[in-house]
Each structure stands twice: as structure tokens, then as C-alpha cells.
C-alpha positions in Angstrom: -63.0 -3.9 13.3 -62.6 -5.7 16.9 -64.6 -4.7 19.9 -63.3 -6.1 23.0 -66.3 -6.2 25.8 -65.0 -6.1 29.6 -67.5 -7.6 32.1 -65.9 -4.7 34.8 -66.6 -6.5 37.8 -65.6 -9.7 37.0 -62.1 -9.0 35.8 -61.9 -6.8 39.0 -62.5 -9.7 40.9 -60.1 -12.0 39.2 -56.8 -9.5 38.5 -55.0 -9.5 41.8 -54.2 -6.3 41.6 -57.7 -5.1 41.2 -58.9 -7.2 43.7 -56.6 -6.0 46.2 -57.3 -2.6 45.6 -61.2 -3.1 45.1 -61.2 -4.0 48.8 -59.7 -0.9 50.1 -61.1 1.5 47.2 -63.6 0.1 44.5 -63.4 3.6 42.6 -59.5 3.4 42.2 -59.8 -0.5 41.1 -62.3 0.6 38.3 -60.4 3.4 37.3 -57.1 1.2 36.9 -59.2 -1.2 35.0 -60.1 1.8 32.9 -56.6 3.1 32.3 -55.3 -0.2 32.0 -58.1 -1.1 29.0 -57.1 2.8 27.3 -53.3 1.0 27.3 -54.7 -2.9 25.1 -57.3 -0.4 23.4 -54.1 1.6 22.0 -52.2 -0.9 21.4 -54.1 -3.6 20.0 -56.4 -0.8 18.4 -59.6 -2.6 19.6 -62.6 -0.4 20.4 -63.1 -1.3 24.1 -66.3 -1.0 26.3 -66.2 -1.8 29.6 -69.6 -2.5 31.7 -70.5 -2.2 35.1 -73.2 -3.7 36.6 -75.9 -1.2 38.6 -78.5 -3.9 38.9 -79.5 -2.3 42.5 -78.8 1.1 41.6 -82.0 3.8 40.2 -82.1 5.0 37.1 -81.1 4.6 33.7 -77.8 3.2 32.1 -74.8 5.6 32.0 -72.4 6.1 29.4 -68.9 8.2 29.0 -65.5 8.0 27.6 -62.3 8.0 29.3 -59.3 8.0 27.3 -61.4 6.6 24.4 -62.8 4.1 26.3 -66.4 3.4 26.9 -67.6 3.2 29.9 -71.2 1.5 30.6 -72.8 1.0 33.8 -76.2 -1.0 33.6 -79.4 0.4 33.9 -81.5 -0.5 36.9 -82.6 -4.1 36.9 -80.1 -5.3 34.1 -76.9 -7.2 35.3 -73.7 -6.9 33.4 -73.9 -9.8 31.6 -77.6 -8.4 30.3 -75.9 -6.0 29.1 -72.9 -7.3 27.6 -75.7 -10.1 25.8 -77.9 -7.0 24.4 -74.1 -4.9 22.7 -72.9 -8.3 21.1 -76.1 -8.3 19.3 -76.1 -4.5 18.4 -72.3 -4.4 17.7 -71.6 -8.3 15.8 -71.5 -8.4 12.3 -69.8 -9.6 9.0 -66.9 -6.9 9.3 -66.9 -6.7 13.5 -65.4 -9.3 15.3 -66.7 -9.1 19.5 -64.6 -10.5 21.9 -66.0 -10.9 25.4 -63.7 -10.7 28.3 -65.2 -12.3 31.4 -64.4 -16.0 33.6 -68.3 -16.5 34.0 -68.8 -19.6 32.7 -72.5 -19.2 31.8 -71.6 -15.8 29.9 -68.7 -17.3 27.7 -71.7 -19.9 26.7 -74.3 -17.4 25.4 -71.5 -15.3 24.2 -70.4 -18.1 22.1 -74.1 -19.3 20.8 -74.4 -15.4 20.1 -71.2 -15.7 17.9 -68.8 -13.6 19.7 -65.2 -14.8 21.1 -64.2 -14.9 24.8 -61.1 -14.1 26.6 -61.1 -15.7 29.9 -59.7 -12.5 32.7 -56.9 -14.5 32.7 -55.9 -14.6 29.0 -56.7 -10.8 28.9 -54.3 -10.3 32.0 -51.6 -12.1 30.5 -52.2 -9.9 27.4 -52.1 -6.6 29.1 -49.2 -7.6 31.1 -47.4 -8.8 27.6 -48.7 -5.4 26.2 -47.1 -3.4 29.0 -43.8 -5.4 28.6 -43.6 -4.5 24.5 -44.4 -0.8 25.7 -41.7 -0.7 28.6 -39.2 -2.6 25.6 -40.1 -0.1 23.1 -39.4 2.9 25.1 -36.4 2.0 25.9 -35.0 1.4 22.5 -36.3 5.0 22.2 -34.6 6.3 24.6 -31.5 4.5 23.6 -32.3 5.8 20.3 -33.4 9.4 21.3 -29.4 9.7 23.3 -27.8 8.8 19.8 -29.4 11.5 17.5 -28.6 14.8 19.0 -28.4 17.9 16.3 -25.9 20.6 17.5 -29.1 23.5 18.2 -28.5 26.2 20.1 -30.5 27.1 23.1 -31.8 30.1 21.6 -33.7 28.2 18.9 -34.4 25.2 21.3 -36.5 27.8 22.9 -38.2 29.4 19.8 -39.1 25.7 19.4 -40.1 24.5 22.1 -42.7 28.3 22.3 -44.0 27.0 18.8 -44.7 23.5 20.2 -47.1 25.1 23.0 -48.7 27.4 20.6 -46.9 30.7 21.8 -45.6 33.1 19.4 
């Protein structure tokens, strides 16, 4: 199994889309991030866990899924790379491979003494913008595809069909 960790912030800061859209909306920036992770953790069929740091913020850490990804945001007085430190050690073993996607320097070095991988946010933008080509490429050979099988139904059963497909009777 592969688990990809995203340090939230920092790729925010690096992607240019995200940064551009973390200045006017921070909430709309994470949840592209989070959409945009649901996409490589489909594809690439990686369980993905993004973290947030909320270092200044009260209370304890938060968890929740979104489109099968995890969402983390610290607890108080833990910083995203804390974090990310204390699930490599939980999550890394013989059959789990961690990958660690963040451009902090200092956090690819204990990542690596730890014995996870690192993907720098620009590898893993290149990635998701590769992923997003293959997907765009394979739905149009799909569609392509799609126009050249046609069975002669009539509209009458398309209907009874398409009833059974919703659940109606």
C-alpha cells in the first residue's frame, strides 16, 4: 500500500493556482487542494491524507473525509510538520510505502531519516497535472468510443432503463 502525506499549506503556497486563490479565499484554495488530491488518490490509488496546520488555533486535532480523502488539521500547539513526523511513524511499515509531499527542506530531512519518500510540491504538481492530462485523454477516446457503439433501442425501453438505473420501478 502507498500513503501519500500532503503538508496542506505548503503545497498551497507553492501551486500557483492555489496561491492565487489562497489570497482571495483560503477555504476555496484548500478545498481545490482537496478535490485535486481525491483526482491522484483515484488514479494512482494511493490513500491520501492531507494536514493542516492549526498550531494557533484551540482545541484538539480534527479529522474527516472528503471524497475519500483524509483531512487532518493539527491539534493546538502541533505544526504540520509535527504532525506529518508523528503519521509516518504510525502508518510506515514493511508492506506501506509513505511518501511525503512538502518543499520544506528540513521536513524532507526527517522524513527521510524516518524512512519515508518525498515528493517536492513541484514533482507532485507535475504529477497531478500529468494525471489530469491521461484523464482528459481517456475520456475522450470514450467518448469517441461511446459515438461508435450505438444499439438500435427504442425510447420506450431507453426509459424503462434509464427508471431501473435510478431505482424506480
Amino acid at each position: 500500500m502507498n500513503i501519500l502525506l500532503v503538508d496542506g499549506y505548503n503545497i498551497i503556497g507553492d501551486w500557483d493556482e492555489l496561491k492565487a486563490l489562497r489570497d482571495t479565499d483560503l477555504s476555496q484554495a484548500r478545498q481545490l487542494l482537496i478535490e485535486k488530491m481525491a483526482e491522484y488518490q483515484a488514479y494512482r490509488g494511493y490513500r491520501v491524507i492531507i494536514v493542516f496546520d492549526a498550531y494557533e488555533v484551540k482545541g484538539s486535532e480534527s479529522k474527516y473525509q472528503e471524497y475519500n480523502v483524509e483531512v487532518v488539521y493539527t491539534k493546538e500547539k502541533e505544526t504540520a510538520d509535527q504532525c506529518i513526523e508523528r503519521l509516518v511513524k504510525e502508518l510506515k511499515n514493511i508492506k506501506t510505502k509513505v511518501y511525503v509531499a512538502t518543499s520544506d527542506f528540513a521536513e524532507q530531512q526527517t522524513i527521510f531519516q524516518q524512512g519515508a519518500y518525498r515528493k517536492s510540491a513541484r514533482e507532485l504538481a507535475i504529477e497531478v497535472n500529468h494525471i489530469q492530462s491521461e484523464i482528459e485523454e481517456e475520456l475522450r477516446a470514450f467518448s469517441a468510443q461511446k459515438q461508435t457503439r450505438t444499439l438500435p433501442i427504442s425510447q420506450d425501453i431507453l426509459a424503462e432503463f434509464e427508471k431501473m438505473r435510478r431505482g424506480r420501478k
